[in-house]
C-alpha positions as CSV (number, residue, x, y, z in Angstrom):
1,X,166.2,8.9,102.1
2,X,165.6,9.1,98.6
3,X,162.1,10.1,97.1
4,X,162.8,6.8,94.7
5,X,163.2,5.0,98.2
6,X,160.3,6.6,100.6
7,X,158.1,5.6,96.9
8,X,159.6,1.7,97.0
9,X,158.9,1.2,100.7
10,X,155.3,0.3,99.7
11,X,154.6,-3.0,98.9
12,X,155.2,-3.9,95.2
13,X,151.7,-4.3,93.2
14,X,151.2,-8.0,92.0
15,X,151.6,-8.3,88.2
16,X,147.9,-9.1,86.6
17,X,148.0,-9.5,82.7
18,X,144.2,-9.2,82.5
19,X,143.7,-8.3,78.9
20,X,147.1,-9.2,76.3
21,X,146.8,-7.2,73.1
22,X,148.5,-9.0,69.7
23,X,149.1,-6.8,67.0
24,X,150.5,-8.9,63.7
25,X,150.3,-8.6,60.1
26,X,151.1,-12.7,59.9
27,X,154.5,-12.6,59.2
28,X,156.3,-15.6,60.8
29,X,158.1,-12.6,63.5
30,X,154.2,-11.9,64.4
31,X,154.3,-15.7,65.0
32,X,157.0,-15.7,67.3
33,X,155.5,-12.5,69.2
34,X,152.1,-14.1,69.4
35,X,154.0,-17.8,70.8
36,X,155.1,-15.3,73.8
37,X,151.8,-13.9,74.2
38,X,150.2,-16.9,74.7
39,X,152.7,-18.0,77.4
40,X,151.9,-15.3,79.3
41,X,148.4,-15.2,78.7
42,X,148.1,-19.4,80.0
43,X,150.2,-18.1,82.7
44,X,147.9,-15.3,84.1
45,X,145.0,-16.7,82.7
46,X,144.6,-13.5,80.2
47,X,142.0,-12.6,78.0
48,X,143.8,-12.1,74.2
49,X,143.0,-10.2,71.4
50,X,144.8,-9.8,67.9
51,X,144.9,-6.9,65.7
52,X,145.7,-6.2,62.8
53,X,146.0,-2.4,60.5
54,X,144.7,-2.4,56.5
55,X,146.9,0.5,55.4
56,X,144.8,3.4,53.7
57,X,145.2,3.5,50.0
58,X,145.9,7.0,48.6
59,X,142.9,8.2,46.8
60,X,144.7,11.4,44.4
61,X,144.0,9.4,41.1
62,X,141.7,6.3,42.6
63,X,137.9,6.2,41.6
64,X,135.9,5.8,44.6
65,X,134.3,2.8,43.4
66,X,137.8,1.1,42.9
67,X,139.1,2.6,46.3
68,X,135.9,1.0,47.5
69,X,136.5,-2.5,46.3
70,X,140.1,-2.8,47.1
71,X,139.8,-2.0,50.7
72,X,136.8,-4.9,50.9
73,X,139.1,-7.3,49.1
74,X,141.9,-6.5,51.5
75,X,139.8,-6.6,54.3
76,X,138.2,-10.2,53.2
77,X,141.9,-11.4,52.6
78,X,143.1,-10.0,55.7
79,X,140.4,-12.2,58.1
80,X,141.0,-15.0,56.0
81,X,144.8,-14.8,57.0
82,X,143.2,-14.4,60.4
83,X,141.5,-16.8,60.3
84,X,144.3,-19.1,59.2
85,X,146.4,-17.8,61.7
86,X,143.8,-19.1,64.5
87,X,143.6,-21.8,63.1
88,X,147.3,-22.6,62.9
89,X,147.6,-21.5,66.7
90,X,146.9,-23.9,69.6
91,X,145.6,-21.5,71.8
92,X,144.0,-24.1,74.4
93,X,141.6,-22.6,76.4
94,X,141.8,-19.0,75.3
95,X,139.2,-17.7,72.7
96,X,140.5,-15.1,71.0
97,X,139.3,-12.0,70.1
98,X,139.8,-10.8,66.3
99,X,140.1,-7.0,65.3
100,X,140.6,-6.2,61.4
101,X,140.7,-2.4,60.8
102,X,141.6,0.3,58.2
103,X,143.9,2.7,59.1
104,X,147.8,3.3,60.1
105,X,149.8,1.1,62.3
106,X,150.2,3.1,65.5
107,X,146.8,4.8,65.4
108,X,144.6,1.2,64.9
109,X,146.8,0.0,67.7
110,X,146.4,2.9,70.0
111,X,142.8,3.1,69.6
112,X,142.1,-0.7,70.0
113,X,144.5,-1.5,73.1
114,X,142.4,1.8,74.7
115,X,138.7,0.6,74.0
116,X,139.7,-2.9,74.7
117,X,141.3,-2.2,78.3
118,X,144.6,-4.0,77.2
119,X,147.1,-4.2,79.8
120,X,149.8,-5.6,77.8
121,X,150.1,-4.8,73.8
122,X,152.4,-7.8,72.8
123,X,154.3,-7.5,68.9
124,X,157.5,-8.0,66.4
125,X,159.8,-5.4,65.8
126,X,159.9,-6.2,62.3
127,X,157.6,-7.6,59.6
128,X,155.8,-6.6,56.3
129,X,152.9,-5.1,55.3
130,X,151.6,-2.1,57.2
131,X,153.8,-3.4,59.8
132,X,156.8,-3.6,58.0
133,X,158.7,-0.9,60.2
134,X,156.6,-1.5,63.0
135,X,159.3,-0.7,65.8
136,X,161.6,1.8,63.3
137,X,161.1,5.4,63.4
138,X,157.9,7.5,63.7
139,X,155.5,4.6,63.7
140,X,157.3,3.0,66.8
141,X,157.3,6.0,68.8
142,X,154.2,6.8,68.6
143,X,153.2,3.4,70.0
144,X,155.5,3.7,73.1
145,X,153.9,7.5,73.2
146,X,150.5,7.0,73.0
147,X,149.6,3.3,74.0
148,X,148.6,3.4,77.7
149,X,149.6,-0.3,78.7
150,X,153.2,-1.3,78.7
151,X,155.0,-2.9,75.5
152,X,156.5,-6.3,75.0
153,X,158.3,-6.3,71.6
154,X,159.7,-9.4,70.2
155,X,162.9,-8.8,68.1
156,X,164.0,-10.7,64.6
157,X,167.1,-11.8,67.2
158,X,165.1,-12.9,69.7
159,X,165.2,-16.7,70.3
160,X,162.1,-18.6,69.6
161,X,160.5,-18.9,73.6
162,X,160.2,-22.7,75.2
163,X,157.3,-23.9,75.9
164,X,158.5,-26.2,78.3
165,X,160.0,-23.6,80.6
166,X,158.9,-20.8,82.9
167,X,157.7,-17.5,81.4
168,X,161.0,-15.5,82.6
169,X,163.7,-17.1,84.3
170,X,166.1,-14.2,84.1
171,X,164.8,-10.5,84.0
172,X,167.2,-7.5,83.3
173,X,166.1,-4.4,84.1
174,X,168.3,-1.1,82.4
175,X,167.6,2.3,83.4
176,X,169.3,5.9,84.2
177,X,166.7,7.2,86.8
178,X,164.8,8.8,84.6
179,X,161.1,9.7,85.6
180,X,159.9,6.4,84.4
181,X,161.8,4.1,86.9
182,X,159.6,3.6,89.6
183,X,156.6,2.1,87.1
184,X,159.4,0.1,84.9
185,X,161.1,-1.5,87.8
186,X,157.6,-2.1,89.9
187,X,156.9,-4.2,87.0
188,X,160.7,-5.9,86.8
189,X,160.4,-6.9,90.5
190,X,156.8,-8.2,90.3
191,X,157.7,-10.3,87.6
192,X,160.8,-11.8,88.6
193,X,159.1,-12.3,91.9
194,X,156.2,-13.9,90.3
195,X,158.1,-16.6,88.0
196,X,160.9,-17.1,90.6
197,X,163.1,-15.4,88.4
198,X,166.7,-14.0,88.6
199,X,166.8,-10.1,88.4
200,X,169.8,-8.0,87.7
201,X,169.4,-4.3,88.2
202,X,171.6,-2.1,85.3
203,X,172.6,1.5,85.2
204,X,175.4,2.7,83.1
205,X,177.1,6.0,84.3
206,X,177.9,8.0,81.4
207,X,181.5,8.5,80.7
208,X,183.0,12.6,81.5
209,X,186.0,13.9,79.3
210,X,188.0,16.3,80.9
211,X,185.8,19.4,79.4
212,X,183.6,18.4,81.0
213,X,185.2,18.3,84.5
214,X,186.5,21.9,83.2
215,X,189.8,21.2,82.8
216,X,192.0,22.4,79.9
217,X,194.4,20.0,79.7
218,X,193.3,16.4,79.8
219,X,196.6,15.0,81.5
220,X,196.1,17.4,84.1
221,X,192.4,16.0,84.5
222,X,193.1,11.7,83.9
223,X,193.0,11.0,88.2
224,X,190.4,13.6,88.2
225,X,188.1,11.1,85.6
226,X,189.0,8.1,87.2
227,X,187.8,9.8,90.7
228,X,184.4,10.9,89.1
229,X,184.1,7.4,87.8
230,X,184.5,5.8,91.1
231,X,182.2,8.4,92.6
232,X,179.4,7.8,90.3
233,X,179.4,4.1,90.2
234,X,179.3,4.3,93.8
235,X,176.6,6.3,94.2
236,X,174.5,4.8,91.1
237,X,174.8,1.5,93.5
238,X,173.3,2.9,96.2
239,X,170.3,4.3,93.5
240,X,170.1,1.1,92.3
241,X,170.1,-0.5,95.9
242,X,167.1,1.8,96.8
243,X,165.4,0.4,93.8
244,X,164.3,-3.0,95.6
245,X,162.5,-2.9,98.9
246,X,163.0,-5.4,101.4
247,X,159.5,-6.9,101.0
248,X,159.7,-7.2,97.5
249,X,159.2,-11.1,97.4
250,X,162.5,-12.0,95.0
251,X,163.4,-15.7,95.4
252,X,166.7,-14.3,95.3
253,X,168.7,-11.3,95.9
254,X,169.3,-9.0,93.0
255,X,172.6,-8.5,91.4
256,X,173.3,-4.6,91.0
257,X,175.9,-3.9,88.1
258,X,177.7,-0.4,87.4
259,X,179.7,0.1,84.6
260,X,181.0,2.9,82.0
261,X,180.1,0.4,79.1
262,X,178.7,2.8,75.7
263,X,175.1,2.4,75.3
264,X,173.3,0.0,73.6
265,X,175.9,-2.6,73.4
266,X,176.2,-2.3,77.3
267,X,172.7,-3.2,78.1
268,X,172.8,-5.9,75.1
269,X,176.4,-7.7,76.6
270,X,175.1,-7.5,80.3
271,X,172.1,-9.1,78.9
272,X,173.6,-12.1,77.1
273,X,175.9,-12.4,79.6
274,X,173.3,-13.4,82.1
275,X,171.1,-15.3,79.6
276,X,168.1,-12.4,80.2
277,X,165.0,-13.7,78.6
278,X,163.3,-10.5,79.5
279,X,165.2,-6.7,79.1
280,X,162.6,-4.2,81.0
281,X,163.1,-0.7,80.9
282,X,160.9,3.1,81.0
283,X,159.7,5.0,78.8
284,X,158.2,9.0,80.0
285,X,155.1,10.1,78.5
286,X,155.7,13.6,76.7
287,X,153.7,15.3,73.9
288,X,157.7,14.9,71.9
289,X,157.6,11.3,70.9
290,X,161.8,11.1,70.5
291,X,162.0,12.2,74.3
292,X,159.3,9.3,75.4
293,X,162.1,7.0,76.6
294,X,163.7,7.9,79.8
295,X,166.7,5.9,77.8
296,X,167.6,8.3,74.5
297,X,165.7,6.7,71.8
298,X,168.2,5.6,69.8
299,X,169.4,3.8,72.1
300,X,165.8,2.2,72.9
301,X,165.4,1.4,69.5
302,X,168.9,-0.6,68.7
303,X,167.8,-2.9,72.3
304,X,164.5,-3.6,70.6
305,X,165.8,-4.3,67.3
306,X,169.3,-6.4,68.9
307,X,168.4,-8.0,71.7
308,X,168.3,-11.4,71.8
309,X,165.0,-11.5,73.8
310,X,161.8,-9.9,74.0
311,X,161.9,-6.1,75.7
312,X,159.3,-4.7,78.0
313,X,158.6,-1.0,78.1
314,X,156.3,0.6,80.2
315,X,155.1,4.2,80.5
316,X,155.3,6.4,83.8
């Protein structure tokens, strides 16, 4: 048996969103992000928060007392907007609590989520402001490096959620065994178990060429690639398989899908073709923040800005 399996034998911990951390700079993609938030947050009965990052002015060639007033008239225009946006916001029951702070994106988030005990840091993949490339390069690997809690981002593709519906009614959950799996699809299975929702469990076995079977001639190697395929699928099956335990508490079995399809577009079909509302996958904690996903980066970051839905990423 399989370390992955003797680890998923144990029971699967219940999901509890105790603490949902917003970040938004008020952009209508904030919006969106912060509609998703709040179904979660009725659903689990979640304390919220929002946050949002004054970007530091250079100072070269400011005077101090100008650097000084600028930074108070941002920071009284950025709680009015704040305000506004509370305002704007049914949030029922839920009281919110408001953070307004100077300093870069990732750091104000990092920093806030940590003191704040967030166990779910909820935001766009797109907007303006300081957040502007929020999920695009440096800034948004730093947050999937340094923020504890796991990551739902919310996409400028992603569909506008229903608030007439369940919080996930079809979960996909992509990985290639990396060292995050265990924590990413803990979280998949307790999800889907807890909103009754379908899960479909996704590798995609990389594709070989025949240098790398060791062949010189590729003619010579074409059964020889079409074995190794049929090898590997089989046996990332049986991976996948050893993913879910028997007590895991689905309302329905789990579909297991294989395929040679070129990453991203293969984790972006398989989820439109099964109407995912929710795309889950790891991310490994490591000091080298384009390593941090246990799926290459690049690839992480196309899913977050393509998909159709909202994307979960959670650290090992």
């Amino acid at each position: 048996m399989s370390t992955i399996a003797v680890q998923q034998e144990h029971l699967i911990p219940k999901i509890a969103f105790r603490h949902i951390l917003v970040a938004t700079d008020f952009s209508a993609l904030s919006r969106r992000a912060l509609d998703y938030a709040l179904l979660i947050a009725h659903r689990y009965d979640s304390q919220l928060s929002l946050v949002h990052a004054i970007a530091p002015a250079p100072i070269d060639s400011i005077p101090l007392e100008a650097l000084t007033a600028e930074v108070h008239r941002e920071h009284c225009e950025a709680e009015r907007e704040m305000g506004r946006l509370v305002s704007d916001t049914s949030f029922g029951q839920i009281q919110p609590k408001i953070h307004v702070k100077l300093g870069d994106a990732a750091g104000v988030i990092a920093a806030v989520a940590e003191c704040g005990g967030a166990d779910l840091l909820v935001l766009g993949t797109r907007g303006r402001g300081v957040f502007k490339h929020l999920m695009v390069g440096s800034v948004a690997e730093r947050v999937l490096r340094d923020v504890q809690c796991p990551v739902l981002t919310v996409g400028s593709h992603a569909l506008p959620r229903l608030s007439d519906r369940e919080v996930f009614q079809s979960i996909l959950f992509a990985t290639d065994f990396g060292h995050a799996c265990i924590s990413a699809v803990q979280l998949a299975i307790s999800l889907a178990a807890d909103c009754a929702a379908r899960l479909t469990l996704l590798h995609t076995v990389p594709t070989m060429s025949a240098v790398d079977l060791g062949y010189g001639y590729a003619a010579a190697s074409a059964s020889d690639l079409v074995a190794y395929e049929k090898c590997a699928k089989s046996e990332s099956l049986k991976r996948l398989k050893e993913l879910v335990p028997a007590n895991s508490g689905l309302c329905s079995p789990p579909e297991f899908v294989t395929d040679t399809s070129l990453l991203p577009e293969g984790i972006l079909e398989a989820a439109k073709l099964r109407n995912a509302d929710l795309i889950v996958m790891g991310a490994n904690r490591t000091k080298h923040p384009r390593l941090a996903s246990h799926i290459p980066w690049s690839v992480v970051h196309e899913v977050l800005c393509r998909a159709e839905c909202p994307v979960l990423t959670t650290n090992c």
